[in-house]
N, C-alpha and C positions, 0 to 999 in steps of 0.2 A: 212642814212646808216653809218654804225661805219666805220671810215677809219681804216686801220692795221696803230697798230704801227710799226713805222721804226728804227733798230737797229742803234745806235750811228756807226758813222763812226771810226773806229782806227784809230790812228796815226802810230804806228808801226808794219807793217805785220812778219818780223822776225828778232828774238834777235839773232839768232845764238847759238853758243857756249856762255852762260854766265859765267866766269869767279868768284869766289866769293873771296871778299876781309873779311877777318873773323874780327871778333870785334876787335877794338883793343882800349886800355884803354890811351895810349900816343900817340903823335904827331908821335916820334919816329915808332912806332911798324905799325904804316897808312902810313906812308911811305915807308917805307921797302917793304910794302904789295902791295901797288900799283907800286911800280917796279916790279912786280912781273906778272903785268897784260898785255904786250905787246902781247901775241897772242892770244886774248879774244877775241873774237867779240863784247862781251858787258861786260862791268864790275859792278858787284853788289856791292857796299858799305854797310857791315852790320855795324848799330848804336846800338846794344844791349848794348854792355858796354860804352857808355857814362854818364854817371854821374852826379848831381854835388853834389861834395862834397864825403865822400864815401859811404854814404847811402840813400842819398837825391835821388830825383824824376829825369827820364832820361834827360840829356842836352845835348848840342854839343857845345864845347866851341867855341869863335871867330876863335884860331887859327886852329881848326880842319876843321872849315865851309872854311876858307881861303886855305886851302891846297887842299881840295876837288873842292875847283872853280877852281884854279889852273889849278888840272889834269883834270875837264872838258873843260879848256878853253884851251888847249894844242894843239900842230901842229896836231896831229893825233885825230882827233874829234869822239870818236865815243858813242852809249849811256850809260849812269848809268845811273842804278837803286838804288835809299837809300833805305836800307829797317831797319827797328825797330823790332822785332820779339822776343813776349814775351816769355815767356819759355814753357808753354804751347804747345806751337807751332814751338818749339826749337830753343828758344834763350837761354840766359843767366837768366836774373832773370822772376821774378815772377814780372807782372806789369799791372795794372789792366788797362783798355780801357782810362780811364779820364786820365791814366800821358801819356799813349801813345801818344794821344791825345798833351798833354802838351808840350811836347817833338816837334813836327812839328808846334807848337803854337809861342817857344819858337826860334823856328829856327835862327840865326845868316842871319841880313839883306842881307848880300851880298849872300846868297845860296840862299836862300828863291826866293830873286828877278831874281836867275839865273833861277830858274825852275819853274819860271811863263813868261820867256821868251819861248813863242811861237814855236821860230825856234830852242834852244837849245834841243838836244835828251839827256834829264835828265829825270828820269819818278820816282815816288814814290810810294814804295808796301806797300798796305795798307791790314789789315787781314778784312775778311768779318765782324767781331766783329766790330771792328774798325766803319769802313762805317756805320754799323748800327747802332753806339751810334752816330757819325756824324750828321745821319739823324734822330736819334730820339729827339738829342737837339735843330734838327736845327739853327746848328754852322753855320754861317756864313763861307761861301766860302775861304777857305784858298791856294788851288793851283785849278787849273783849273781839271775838271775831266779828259781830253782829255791826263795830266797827268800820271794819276794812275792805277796801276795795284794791283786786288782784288786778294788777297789770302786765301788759307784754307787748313792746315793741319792735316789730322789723323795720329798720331806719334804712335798708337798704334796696330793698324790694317789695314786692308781695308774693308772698310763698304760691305755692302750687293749692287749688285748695284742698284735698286730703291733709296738705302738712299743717295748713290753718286750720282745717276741723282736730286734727291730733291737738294741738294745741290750747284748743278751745275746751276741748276734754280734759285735757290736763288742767286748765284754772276752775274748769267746773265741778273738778276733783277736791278742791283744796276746800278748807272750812271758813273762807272768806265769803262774808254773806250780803254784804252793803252794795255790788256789782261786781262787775267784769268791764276791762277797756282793753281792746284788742286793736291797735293801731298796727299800719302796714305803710307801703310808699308804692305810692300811683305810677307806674311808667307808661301805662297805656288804658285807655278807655273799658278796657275787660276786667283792670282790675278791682275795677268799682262795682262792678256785677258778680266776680267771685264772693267781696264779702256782703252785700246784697243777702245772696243764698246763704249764708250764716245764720242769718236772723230765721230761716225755713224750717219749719219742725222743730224746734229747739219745744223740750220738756221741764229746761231748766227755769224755774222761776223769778233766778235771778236778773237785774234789768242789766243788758246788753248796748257796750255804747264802744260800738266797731265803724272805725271809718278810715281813708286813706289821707296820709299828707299830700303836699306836689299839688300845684297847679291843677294838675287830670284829678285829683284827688276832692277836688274843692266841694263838688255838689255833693259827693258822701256826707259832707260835714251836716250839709242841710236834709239829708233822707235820714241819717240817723236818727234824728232827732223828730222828723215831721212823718216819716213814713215806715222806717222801717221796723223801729224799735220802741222810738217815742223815751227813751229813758233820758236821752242828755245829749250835749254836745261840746265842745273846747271855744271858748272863741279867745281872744286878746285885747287888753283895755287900750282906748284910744289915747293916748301921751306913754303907752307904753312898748319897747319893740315885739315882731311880731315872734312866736315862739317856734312858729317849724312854718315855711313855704305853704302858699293856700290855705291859710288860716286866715276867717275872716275877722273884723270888729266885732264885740256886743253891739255896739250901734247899726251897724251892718244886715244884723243876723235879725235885728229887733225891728227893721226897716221890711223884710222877707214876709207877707201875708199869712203862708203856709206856716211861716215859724211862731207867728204870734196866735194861729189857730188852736197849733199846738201848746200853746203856753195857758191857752182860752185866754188871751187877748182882743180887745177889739181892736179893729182896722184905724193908721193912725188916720188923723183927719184930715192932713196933706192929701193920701190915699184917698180917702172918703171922697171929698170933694173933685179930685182929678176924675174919679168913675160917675159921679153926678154928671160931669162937664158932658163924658162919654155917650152917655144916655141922649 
């Protein structure tokens, strides 16, 4: 008798409020940004504009690796996510899977070796493309899976939902065990209830962090996190610009009673006191 297979165990049940630190092309403009991050629950570091040289294949120089250990290894510990995110999938350039690739190959030794430390909560999002050019070369083992989080973005719609359950299948397929983020683009008030029904029956035990961009897309960003899934949400730091339409602030999101329920936050006192008045 065929035994079931058994889903990989996560390592991280919830991200919280993720915070995003936007690309940034100097030392300078990554650090500004990561001051920026103190009420994040988790802070995402985007690597799209790293470079080398000005048109050469993506890199992360020593001193960039060095800053980012830094603020992972800080009095206040808490997790990043690196993400690389080719344009396609709305990053900055156009960048085919092999430099992506390259890029996480090329890693700067002291990061590298930080987020193959076990106990550190460092984790690396990787695009479903990605993983499966990984596993079609069979690249050798570069971070632990227990690591990485599988993403996929439609920037231009929101599929029909058969083709997002196909989909959904596919990254639950893969041996990436840290989550899954399945982002889509709102063009109408349905589309926020297709992925709704995603989160329905799911056997997967990996945590699930599906919501829509656009304007129509906005309240997914708050269900995801407060209702539907509870694993995480995107927001953007305030002095930094916004990363895709209807995305809210961390300040914003931190302001939301439901969101801070879900964080097991208490109610701020502003709040407090306005529902006293009510009474």
């Amino acid at each position: 008798m065929q035994q079931k297979k058994k889903t990989p165990k996560f390592v991280f049940s919830k991200f919280g409020i993720i915070g995003v630190v936007p690309p940034a092309e100097t030392v300078f403009e990554l650090k500004n940004s990561l001051a920026l991050t103190s009420l994040a629950t988790t802070v995402e570091i985007r690597l799209d504009k790293c470079r080398f040289g000005i048109s050469g294949p993506p890199r992360l120089t020593d001193e960039m690796a060095r800053i980012i250990v830094s603020f992972c290894s800080g009095t206040t510990i808490r997790p990043v996510i690196l993400t690389f995110r080719a344009k396609e999938h709305g990053g900055t350039y156009d960048t085919p899977v092999k430099d992506q690739l390259g890029l996480w190959l090329h890693l700067p030794e002291v990061l590298r070796n930080l987020i193959n430390y076990q106990s550190m909560p460092i984790y690396i999002d990787w695009g479903l493309d990605l993983i499966e050019h990984v596993i079609e070369i069979n690249q050798p083992q570069i971070f632990p899976w227990s690591k990485i989080v599988v993403s996929h973005h439609f920037m231009k719609n929101t599929p029909p939902e058969s083709e997002l359950r196909q989909k959904l299948r596919e990254m639950e397929a893969t041996p990436a065990t840290s989550g899954i983020k399945l982002v889509t683009l709102a063009k109408d008030e349905g589309d926020v209830i297709v992925l709704e029904r995603l989160y329905k029956g799911r056997t997967d035990e990996r945590p699930l962090i599906a919501f829509a961009m656009g304007e129509l897309g906005q309240s997914s960003r708050i269900e995801c996190l407060t209702t539907w899934g509870n694993a995480g949400t995107y927001a953007y730091l305030r002095g930094c610009e916004k990363n895709a339409q209807g995305m809210l602030s961390v300040e914003e999101m931190l302001a939301i009673p439901r969101v801070r329920k879900a964080l097991g936050l208490g109610i701020p006192q502003p709040l407090a006191r306005s529902s006293r008045e009510e009474d």
